[in-house]
Each structure stands twice: as C-alpha cells, then as structure tokens.
LOGULUM-863257 format. One record per atom (N, C-alpha, C): residue in one letter; x, y, z. Coordinates in steps of 0.1 Angstrom, whole numbers, padded with zeros to 4 digits, always signed. Layout:
aXYZ ...
END
This chain:
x+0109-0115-0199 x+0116-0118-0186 x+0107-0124-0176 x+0097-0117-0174 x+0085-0121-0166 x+0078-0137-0168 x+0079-0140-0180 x+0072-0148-0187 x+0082-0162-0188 x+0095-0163-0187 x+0105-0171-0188 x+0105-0171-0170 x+0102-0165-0159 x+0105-0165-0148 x+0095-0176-0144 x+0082-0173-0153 x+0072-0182-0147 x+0066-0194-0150 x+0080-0197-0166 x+0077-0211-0169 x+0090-0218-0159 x+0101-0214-0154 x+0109-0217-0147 x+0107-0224-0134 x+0092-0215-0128 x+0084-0216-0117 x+0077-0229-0120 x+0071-0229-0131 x+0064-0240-0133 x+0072-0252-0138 x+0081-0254-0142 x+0087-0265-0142 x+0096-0271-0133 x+0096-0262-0122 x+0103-0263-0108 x+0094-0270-0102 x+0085-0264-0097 x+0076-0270-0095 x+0066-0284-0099 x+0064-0289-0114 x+0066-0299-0115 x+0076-0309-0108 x+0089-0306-0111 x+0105-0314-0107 x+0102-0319-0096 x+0096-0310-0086 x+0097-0314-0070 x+0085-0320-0071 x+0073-0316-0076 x+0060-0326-0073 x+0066-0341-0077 x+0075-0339-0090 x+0077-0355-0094 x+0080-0363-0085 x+0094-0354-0085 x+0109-0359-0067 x+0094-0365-0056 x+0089-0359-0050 x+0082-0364-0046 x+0073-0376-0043 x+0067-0377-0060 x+0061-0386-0061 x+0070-0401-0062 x+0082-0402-0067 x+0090-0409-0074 x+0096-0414-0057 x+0098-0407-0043 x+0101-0408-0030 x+0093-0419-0026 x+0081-0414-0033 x+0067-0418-0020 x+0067-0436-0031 x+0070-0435-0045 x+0071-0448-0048 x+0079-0460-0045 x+0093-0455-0040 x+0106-0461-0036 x+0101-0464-0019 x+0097-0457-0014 x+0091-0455+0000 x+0080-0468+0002 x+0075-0468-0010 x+0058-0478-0011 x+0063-0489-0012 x+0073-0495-0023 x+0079-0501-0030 x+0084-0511-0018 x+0094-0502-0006 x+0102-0507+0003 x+0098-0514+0013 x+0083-0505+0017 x+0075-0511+0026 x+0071-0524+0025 x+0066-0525+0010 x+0057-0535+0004 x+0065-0547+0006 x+0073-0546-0007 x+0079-0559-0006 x+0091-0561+0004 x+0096-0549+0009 x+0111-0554+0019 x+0121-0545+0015 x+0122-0545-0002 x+0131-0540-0007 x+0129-0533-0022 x+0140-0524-0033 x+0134-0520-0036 x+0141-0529-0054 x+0141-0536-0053 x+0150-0545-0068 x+0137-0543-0075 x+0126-0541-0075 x+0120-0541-0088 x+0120-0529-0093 x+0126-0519-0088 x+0127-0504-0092 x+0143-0509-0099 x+0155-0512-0095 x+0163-0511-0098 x+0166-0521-0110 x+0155-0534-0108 x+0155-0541-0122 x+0152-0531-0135 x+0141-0522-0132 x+0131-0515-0143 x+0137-0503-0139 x+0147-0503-0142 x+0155-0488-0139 x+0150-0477-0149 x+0148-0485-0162 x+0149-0477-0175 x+0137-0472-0173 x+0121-0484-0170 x+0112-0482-0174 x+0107-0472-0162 x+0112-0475-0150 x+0111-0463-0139 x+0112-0442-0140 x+0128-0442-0147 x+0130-0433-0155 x+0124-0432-0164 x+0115-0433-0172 x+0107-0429-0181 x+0095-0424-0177 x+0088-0431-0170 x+0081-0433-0160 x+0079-0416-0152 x+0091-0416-0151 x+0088-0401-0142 x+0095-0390-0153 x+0098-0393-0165 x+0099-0384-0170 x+0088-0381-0179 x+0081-0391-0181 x+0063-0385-0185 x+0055-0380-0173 x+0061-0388-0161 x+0052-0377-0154 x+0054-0365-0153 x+0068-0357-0148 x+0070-0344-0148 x+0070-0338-0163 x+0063-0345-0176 x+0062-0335-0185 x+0045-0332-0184 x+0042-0341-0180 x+0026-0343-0176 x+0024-0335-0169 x+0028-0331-0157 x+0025-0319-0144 x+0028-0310-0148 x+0042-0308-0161 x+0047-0294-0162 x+0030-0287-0169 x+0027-0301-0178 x+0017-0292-0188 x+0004-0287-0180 x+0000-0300-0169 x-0009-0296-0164 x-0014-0282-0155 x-0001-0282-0149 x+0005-0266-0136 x+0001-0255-0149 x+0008-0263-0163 x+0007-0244-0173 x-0007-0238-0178 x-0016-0251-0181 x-0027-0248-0184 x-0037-0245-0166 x-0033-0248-0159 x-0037-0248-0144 x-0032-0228-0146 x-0024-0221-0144 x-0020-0211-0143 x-0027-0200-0156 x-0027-0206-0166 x-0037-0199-0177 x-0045-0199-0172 x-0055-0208-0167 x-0070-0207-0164 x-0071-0197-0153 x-0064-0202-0143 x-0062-0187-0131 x-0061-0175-0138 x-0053-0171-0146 x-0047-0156-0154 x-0058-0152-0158 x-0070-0162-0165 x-0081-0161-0170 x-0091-0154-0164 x-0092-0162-0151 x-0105-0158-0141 x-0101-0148-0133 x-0086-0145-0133 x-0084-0132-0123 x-0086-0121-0134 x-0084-0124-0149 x-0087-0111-0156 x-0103-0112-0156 x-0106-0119-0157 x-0119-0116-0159 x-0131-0108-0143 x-0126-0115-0132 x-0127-0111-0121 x-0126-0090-0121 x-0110-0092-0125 x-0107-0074-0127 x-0115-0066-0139 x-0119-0076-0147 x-0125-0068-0158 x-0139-0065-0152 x-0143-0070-0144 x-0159-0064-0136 x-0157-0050-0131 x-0146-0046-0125 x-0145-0032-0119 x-0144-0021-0129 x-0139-0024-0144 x-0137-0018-0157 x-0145-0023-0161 x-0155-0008-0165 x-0167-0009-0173 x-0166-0013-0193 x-0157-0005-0197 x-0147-0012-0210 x-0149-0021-0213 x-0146-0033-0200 x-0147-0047-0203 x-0156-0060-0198 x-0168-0052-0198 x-0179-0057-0193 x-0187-0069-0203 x-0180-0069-0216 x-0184-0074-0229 x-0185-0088-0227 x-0189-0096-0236 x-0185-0110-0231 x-0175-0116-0242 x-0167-0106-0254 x-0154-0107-0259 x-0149-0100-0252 x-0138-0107-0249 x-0127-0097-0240 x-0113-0096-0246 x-0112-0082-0252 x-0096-0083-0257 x-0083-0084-0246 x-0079-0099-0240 x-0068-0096-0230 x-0056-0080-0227 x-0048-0084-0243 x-0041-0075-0246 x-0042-0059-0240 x-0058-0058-0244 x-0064-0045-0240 x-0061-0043-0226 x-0064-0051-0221 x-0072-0053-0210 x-0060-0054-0196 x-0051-0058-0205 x-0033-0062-0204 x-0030-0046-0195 x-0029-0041-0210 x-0025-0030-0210 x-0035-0019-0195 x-0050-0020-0199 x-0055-0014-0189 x-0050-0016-0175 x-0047-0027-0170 x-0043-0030-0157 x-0027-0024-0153 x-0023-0027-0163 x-0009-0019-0162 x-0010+0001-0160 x-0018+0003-0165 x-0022+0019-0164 x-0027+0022-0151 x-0036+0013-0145 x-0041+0013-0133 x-0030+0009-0123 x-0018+0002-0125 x-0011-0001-0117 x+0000+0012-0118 x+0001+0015-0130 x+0006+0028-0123 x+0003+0041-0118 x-0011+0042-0115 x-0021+0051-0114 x-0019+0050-0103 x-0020+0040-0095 x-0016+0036-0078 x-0003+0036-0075 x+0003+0032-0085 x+0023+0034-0081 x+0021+0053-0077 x+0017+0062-0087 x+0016+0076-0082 x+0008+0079-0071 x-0003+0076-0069 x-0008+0079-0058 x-0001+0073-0045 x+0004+0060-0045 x+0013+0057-0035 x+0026+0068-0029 x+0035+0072-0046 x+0045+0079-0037 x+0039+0094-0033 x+0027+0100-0041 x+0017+0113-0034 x+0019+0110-0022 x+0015+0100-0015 x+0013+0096-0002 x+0020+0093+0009 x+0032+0091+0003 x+0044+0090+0012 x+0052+0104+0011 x+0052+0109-0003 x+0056+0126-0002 x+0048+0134+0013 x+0032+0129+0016 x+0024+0142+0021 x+0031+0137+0037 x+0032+0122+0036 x+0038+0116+0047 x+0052+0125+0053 x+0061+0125+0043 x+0072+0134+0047 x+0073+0143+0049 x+0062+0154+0042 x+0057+0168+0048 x+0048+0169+0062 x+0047+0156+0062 x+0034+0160+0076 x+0047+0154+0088 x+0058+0149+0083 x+0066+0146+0096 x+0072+0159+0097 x+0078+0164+0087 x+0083+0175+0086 x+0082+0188+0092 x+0064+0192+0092 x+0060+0201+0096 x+0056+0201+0111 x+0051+0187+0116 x+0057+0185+0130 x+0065+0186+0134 x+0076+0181+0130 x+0090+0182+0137 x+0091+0199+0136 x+0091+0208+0127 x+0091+0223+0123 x+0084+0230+0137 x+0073+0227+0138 x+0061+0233+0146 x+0066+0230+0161 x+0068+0219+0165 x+0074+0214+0180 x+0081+0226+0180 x+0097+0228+0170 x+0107+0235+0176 x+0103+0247+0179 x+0092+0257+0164 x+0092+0269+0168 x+0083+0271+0180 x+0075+0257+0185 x+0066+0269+0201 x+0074+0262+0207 x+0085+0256+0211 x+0098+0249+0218 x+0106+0261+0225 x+0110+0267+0212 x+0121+0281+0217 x+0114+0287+0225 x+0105+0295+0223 x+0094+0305+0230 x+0091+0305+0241 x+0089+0287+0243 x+0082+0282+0253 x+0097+0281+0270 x+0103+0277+0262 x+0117+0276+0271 x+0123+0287+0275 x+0122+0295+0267 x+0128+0313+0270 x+0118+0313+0280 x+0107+0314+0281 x+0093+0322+0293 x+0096+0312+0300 x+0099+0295+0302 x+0102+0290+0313 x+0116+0292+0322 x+0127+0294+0314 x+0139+0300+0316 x+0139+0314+0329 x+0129+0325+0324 x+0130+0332+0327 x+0122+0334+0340 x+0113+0327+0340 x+0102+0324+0352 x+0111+0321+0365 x+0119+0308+0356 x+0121+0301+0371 x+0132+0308+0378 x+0144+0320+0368 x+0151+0328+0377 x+0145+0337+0382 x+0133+0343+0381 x+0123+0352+0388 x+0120+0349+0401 x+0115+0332+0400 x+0111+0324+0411 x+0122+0321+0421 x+0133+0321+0418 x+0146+0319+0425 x+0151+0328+0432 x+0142+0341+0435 x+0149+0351+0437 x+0154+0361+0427 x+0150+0362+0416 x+0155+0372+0403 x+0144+0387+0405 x+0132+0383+0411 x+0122+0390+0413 x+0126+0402+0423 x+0132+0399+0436 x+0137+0409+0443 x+0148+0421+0433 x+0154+0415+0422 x+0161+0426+0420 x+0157+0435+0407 x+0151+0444+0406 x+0145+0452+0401 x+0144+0453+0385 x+0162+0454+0382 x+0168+0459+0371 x+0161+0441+0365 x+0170+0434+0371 x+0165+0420+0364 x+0149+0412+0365 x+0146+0417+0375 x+0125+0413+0369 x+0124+0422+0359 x+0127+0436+0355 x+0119+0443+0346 x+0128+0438+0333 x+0137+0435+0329 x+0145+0427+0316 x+0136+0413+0315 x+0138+0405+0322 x+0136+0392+0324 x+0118+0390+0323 x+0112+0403+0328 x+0098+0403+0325 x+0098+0407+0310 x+0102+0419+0306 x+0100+0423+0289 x+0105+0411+0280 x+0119+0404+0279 x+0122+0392+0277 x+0107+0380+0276 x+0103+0376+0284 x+0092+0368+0283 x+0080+0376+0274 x+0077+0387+0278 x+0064+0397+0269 x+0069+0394+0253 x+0088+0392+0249 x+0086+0390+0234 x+0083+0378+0232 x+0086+0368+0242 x+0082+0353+0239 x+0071+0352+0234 x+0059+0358+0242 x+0048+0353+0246 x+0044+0361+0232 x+0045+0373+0230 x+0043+0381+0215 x+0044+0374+0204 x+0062+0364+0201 x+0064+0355+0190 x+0052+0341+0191 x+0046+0339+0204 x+0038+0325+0201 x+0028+0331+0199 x+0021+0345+0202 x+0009+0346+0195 x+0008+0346+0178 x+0024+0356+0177 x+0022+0359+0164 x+0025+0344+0153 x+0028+0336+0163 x+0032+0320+0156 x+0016+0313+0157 x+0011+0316+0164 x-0007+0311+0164 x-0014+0321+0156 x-0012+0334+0154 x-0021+0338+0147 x-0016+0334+0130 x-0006+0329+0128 x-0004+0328+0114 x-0004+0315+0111 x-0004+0306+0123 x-0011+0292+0117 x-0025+0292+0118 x-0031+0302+0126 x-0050+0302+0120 x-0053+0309+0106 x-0046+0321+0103 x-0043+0323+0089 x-0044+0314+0080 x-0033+0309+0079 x-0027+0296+0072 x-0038+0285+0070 x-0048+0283+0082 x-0053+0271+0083 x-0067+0272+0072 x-0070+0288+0080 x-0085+0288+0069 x-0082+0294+0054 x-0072+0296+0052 x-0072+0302+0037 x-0072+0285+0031 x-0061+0278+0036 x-0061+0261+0033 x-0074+0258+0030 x-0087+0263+0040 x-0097+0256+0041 x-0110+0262+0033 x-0099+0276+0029 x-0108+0282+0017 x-0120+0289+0027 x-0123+0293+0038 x-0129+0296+0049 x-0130+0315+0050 x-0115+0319+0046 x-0118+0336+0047 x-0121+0341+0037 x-0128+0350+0034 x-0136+0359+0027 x-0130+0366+0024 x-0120+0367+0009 x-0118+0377-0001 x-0127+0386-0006 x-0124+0400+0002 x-0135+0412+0001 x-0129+0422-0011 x-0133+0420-0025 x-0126+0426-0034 x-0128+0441-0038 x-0120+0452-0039 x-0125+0464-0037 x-0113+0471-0050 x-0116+0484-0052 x-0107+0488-0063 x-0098+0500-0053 x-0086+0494-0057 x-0078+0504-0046 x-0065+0509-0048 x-0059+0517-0048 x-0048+0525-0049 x-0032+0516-0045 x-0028+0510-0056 x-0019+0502-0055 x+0000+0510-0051 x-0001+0523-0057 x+0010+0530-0055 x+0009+0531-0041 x-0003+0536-0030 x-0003+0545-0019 x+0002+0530-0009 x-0008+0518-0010 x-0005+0509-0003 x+0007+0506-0002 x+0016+0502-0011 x+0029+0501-0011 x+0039+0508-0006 x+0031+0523-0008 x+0037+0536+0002 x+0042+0529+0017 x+0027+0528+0019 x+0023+0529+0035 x+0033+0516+0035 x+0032+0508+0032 x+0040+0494+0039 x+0050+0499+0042 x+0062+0503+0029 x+0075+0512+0030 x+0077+0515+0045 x+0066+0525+0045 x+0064+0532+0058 x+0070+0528+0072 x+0056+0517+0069 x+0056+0511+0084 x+0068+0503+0084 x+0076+0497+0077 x+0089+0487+0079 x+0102+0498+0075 x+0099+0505+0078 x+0113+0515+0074 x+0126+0515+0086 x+0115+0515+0099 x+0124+0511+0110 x+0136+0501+0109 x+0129+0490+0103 x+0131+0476+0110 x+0144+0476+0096 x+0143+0478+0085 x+0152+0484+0074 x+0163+0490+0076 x+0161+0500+0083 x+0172+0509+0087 x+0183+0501+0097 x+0173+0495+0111 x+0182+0489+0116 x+0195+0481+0115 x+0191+0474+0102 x+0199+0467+0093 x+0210+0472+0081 x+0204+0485+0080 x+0217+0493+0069 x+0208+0491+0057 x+0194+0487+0055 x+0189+0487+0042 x+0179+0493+0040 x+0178+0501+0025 x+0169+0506+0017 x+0156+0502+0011 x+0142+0509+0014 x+0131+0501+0004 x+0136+0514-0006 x+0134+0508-0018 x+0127+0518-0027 x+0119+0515-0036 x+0108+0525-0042 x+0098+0520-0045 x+0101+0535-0061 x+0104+0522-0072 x+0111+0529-0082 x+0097+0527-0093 x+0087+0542-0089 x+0073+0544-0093 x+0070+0557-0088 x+0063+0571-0090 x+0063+0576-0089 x+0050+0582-0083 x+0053+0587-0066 x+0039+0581-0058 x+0031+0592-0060 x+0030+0600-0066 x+0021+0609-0072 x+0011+0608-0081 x+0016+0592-0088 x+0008+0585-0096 x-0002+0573-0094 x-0013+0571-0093 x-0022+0560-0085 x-0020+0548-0098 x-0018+0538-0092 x-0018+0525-0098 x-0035+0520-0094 x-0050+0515-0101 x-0058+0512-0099 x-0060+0498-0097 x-0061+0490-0090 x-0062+0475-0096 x-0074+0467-0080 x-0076+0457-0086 x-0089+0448-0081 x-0080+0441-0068 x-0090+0440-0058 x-0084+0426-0049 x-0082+0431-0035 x-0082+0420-0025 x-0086+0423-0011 x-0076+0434-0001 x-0077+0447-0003 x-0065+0454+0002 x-0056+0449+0014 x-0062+0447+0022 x-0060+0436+0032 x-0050+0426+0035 x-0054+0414+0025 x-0045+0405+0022 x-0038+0409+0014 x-0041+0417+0005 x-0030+0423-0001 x-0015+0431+0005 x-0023+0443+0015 x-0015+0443+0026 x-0003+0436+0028 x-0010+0426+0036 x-0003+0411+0041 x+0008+0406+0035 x+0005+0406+0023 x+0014+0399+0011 x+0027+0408+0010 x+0019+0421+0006 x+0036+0433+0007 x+0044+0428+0019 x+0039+0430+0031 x+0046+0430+0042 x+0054+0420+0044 x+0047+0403+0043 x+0055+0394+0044 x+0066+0394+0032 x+0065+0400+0021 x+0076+0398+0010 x+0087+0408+0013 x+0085+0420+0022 x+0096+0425+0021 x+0102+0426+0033 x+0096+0419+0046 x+0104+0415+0051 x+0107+0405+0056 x+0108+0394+0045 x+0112+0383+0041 x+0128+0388+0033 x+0128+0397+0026 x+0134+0406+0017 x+0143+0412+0027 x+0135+0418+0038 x+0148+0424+0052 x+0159+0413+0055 x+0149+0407+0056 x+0158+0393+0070 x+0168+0384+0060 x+0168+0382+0047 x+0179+0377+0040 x+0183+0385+0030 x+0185+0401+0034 x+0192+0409+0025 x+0206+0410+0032 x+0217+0413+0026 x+0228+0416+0033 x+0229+0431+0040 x+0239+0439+0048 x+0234+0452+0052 x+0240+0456+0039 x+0238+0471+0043 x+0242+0480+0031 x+0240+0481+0024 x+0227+0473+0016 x+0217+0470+0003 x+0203+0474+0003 x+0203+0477-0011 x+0185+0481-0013 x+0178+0469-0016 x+0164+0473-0013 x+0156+0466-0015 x+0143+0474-0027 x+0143+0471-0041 x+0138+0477-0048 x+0121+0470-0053 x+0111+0477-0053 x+0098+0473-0056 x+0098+0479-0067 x+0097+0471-0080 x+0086+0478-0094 x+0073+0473-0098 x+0067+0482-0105 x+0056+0480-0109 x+0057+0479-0131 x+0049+0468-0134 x+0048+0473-0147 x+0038+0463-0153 x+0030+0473-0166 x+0021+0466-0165 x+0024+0457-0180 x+0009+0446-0177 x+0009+0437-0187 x-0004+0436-0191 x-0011+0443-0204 x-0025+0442-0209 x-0033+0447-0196 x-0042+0439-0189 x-0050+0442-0181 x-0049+0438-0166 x-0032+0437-0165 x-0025+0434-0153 x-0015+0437-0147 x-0014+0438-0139 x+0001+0451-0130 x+0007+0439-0122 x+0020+0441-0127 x+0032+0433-0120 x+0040+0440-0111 x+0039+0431-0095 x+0045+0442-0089 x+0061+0428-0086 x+0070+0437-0085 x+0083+0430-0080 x+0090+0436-0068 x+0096+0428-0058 x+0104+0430-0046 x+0116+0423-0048 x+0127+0428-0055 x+0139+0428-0059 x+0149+0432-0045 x+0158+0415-0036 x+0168+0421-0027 x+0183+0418-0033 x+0187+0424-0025 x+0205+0417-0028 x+0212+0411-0017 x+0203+0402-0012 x+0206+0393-0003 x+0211+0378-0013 x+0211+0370-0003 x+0221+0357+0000 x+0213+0349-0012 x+0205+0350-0020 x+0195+0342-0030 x+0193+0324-0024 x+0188+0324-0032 x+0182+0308-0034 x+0186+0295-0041 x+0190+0287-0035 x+0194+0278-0046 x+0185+0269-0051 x+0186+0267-0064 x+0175+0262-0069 x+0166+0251-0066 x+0172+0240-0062 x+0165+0228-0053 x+0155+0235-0038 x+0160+0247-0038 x+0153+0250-0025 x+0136+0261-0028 x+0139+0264-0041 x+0131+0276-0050 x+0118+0266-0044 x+0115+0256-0049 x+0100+0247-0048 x+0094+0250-0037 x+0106+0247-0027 x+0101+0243-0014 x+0093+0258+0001 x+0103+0272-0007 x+0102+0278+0001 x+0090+0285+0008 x+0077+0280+0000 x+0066+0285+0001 x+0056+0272+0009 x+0068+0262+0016 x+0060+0258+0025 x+0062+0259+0041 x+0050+0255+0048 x+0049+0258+0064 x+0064+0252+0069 x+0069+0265+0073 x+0084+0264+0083 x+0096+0259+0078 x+0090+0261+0061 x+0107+0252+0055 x+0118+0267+0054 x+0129+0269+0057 x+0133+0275+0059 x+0149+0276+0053 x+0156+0286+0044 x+0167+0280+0039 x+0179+0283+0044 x+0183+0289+0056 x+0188+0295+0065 x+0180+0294+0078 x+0181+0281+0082 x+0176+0281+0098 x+0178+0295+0106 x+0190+0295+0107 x+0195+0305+0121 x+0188+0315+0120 x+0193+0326+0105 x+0189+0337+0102 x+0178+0341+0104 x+0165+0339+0098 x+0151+0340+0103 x+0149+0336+0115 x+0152+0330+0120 x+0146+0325+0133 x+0150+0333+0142 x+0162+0340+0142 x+0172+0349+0149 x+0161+0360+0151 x+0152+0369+0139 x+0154+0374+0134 x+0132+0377+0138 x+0130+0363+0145 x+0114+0363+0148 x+0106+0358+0139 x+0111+0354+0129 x+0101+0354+0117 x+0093+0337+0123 x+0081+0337+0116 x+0075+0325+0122 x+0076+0314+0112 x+0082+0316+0102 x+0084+0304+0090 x+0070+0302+0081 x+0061+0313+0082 x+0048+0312+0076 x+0045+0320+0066 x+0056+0328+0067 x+0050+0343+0055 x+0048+0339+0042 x+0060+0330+0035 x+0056+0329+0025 x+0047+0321+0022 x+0044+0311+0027 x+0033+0299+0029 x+0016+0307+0026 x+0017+0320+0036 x+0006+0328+0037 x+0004+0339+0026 x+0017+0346+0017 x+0016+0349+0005 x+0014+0335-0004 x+0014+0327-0007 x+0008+0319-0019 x-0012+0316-0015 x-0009+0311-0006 x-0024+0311-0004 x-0035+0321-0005 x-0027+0333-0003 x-0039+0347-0004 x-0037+0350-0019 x-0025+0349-0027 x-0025+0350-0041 x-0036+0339-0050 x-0031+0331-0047 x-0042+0323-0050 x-0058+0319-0048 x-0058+0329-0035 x-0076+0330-0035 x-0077+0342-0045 x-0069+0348-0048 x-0072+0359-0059 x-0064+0355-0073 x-0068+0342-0076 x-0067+0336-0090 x-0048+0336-0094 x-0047+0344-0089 x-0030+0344-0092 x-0015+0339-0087 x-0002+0337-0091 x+0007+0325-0086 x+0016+0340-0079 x+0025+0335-0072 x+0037+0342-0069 x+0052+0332-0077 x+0061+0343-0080 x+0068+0340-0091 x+0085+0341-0084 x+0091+0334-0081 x+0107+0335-0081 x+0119+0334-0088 x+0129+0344-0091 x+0141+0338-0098 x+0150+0342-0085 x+0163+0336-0088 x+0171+0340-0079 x+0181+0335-0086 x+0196+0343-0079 x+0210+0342-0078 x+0215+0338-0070 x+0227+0329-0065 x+0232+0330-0050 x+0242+0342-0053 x+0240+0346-0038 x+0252+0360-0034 x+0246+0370-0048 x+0235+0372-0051 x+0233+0381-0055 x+0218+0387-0055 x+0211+0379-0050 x+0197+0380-0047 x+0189+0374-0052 x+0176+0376-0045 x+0163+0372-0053 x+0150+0382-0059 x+0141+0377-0067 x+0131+0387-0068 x+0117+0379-0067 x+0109+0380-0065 x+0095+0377-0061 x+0085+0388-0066 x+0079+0382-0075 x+0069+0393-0083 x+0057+0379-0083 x+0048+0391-0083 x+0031+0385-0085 x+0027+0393-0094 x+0011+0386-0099 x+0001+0403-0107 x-0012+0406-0099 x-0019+0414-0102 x-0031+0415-0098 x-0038+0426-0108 x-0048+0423-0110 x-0060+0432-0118 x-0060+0443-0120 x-0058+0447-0131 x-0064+0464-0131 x-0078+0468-0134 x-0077+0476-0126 x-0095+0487-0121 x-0098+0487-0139 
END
C-alpha cells in the first residue's frame, strides 16, 4: 500500500513537472514566433514528445527517490552499531527501523499516560488543600464579622477550623511520606517482631472509629499465639492502619471487617476482608494511586487524604513485596499482602 502510494507520488509529480514544461514551451513558442501553429502542425510529434518526457522524469524522480532511501538508510545505519558493516542487509535493517519506531511509538504514549496522571494529580491536590482551605477561610471571616463576640459560636467555629487545619497537616504529612518512599529516601529499619500483637494493637486503636459506624474488626487468629516475621514494624504499622481504615470508610454499617493470617512456606499472608461497596474492576489498577478515588464523596466525607493506599504499596515494596486485590461489587473487597517469617 505504502509502496503503490509512492509510485502514484512519483508519477504525479512527473505529470505536473511535464504540464509544466509542455506550458513554458507553448508560452516560448507564442512569444517567439507570434503564434503557436508549429505546435499545432506537429501535434503528433509534440505529444510524443512529452510523453517521453514524462516517462523520462517518471524514471528519473524513481531512481532520484531510491538513491535518497539509500543515503537516509545508510545515514540511520550509523546510530546502529549492527550495521556499521560496509554490506548492508536493507531488509534487516528495514525491519530494525521499524522496531525502533515502535520502541518510540511506546515511549511516546508512556509519556502522554505520565502526562495524564500529572494533570490528574494536580487537579486531585488543588481540590483536597481547596476544601480545607475555604472551611478555615469561611470560618475566620464570620469570626471577623462579629461571630467572635458570641461565645457558643467562636468556640464551634474555632474547633471547626482546628479540624481543618489537622486535615492539611495530615494531607502534608502524607505527601512527604509519599514523596520520599518515591525517592527511596526512608530507611526501612528491619526487626523481628510479633505480627499477632501488632494487629492487636491496631484493632485497638481504631475500634472507636468502627463502632461509630456499626462495624466489627475481627482478627480470626488466636492472640495468644505470636506470629514471628521480618520487616519495619513501623511502616508496617502504617500499612495495617491505612488498610483497615480504608476498609472502615467503604464498609457498609452493620458489617465485619475480618483480618486472616496464613502461612505460605517461609511467608505469612495477612488479609483485611470488608463487606463494603467493592471495586469494579477497571478501577482495581488504579486505586493505589495519589488521590484516585472511587467514591469521591464517601472518603472525602469521611477525612481520608486519598494517600493511604498509594502509601501502602510503596512501603510494601521497600520491603520486596506487592499488595494484592480481589473484589465484588455490593459484596466486598479483600487486600492481602506477605511478609517474612522470623
């Protein structure tokens, strides 16, 4: 197809060089003598005339276009070491260029992908210090209007601002998180540690925030029993917390939230099983990045900074290992990781 396009090119091109030339003779012709009867005497030999010429130019333009095809391959063959030879198999060489041209077709759309996530995550980041920012100015300026004299409403309208100002830290401190794990910068301090008790404690400390909601952690392991295993207690921490209450905030009420443990050879799988609103599968990829969110309102209602999960893959992955999702809709999701045994 390519190759019929570009003898079409070139015999076009001849046609009009002829047209041209065959103008500029009738033109020369008219000037010269007055008029143009010796063309129209030699009508025949005129038309022939220009029909060797445009077979003439066609050939000349084709071999003119070969010789170019020649020197630009040969030109490209300098940057490929392959074909530094002074036989050069085209075909080869054909083909090389076509590999390379799609080698840059991929890196092009990489590049328009990182493009759409970098608009994306701006646009994401404006909104979440946007809300924050407008609630503390909201509330200022009825302070300033006179809201201040009345007692009941400075002390609302002051705590009001204190969560604002709470959500932008906790939205700054989890994009500096975010930023140096990205940059490979924090220091995974690996220790052998009690994987049953941690899990405990987390339970623990989010049991509040659980209940409020009508839901259950359970941790279906028996805490009397120590689980041993490798890796930064810490970020490990971290990781419980953001999974289960990521696990709070899109569970439905009146549902558990179930954590197992089980092992595999020389490795413990832990799972955080909800019976929330699940995931649809076009969205599975995505949810582990900065501020993508599959339920705007919900989370956001709800304080979450759109980072948790973004900040569980990164810390899993300074410790060699993936985080793992299946999901249902209207029946839940589960998120299981591994980590090392002692």
């Amino acid at each position: 197809m390519a190759s019929t396009f570009k003898v079409q090119n070139i015999f076009l091109f001849a046609f009009l060089s002829t047209l041209f030339l065959a103008l500029g003779f009738v033109l020369f012709s008219f000037l010269w003598f007055g008029n143009i009867d010796f063309i129209l005497q030699e009508k025949l030999f005129f038309i022939s005339l220009m029909l060797l010429l445009l077979i003439g130019l066609s050939i000349f333009y084709w071999f003119s276009l070969k010789n170019q095809r020649r020197k630009d391959f040969t030109e490209i063959s300098k940057n490929i070491p392959q074909f530094q030879s002074s036989t050069m198999d085209f075909e080869e060489l054909s083909q090389k260029i076509s590999t390379i041209t799609e080698d840059q077709s991929k890196e092009i759309d990489v590049l328009n992908e990182r493009e759409n996530y970098r608009r994306d995550f701006l646009g994401n980041i404006s909104h979440e210090l946007k809300t924050p920012l407008f609630s503390v100015q909201g509330y200022l300026l009825t302070l300033i209007e006179g809201g201040v004299e009345d007692e009941s409403i400075r002390d609302k309208y002051l705590n009001r601002i204190n969560k604002s100002v709470d959500r932008l830290i906790y939205l700054v401190k989890d994009l500096d998180m975010i930023a140096e794990l990205e940059r490979g910068r924090i220091n995974i301090e690996f220790s052998i540690f009690n994987l049953t008790a941690l899990v405990q404690d987390v339970i623990d400390l989010l049991e509040i925030k659980a209940e409020k909601n009508n839901i259950k952690i359970s941790l279906n392991y028996p805490i009397h029993q120590p689980i041993k295993v490798v890796g930064d207690i810490q970020k490990i921490q971290q990781v419980l917390i953001n999974l289960i209450v990521n696990a709070i905030n899109y569970s439905n009420p009146n549902t558990e939230i179930n954590i197992d443990f089980e092992e595999y050879d020389d490795k413990i799988q832990i799972s955080i099983k909800d019976q929330g609103v699940g995931i649809k599968q076009e969205d599975i990829d995505r949810i582990f990045e900065r501020f993508y969110r599959i339920d705007k309102s919900r989370n956001r209602n709800n304080g979450g900074s759109g980072l948790g999960l973004a900040i569980v893959k990164h810390i899993l992955e300074a410790h060699k290992q993936k985080i793992y999702v299946t999901s249902k809709i209207g029946k839940g999701s589960t998120f299981s990781f591994y980590l090392q045994k002692a």
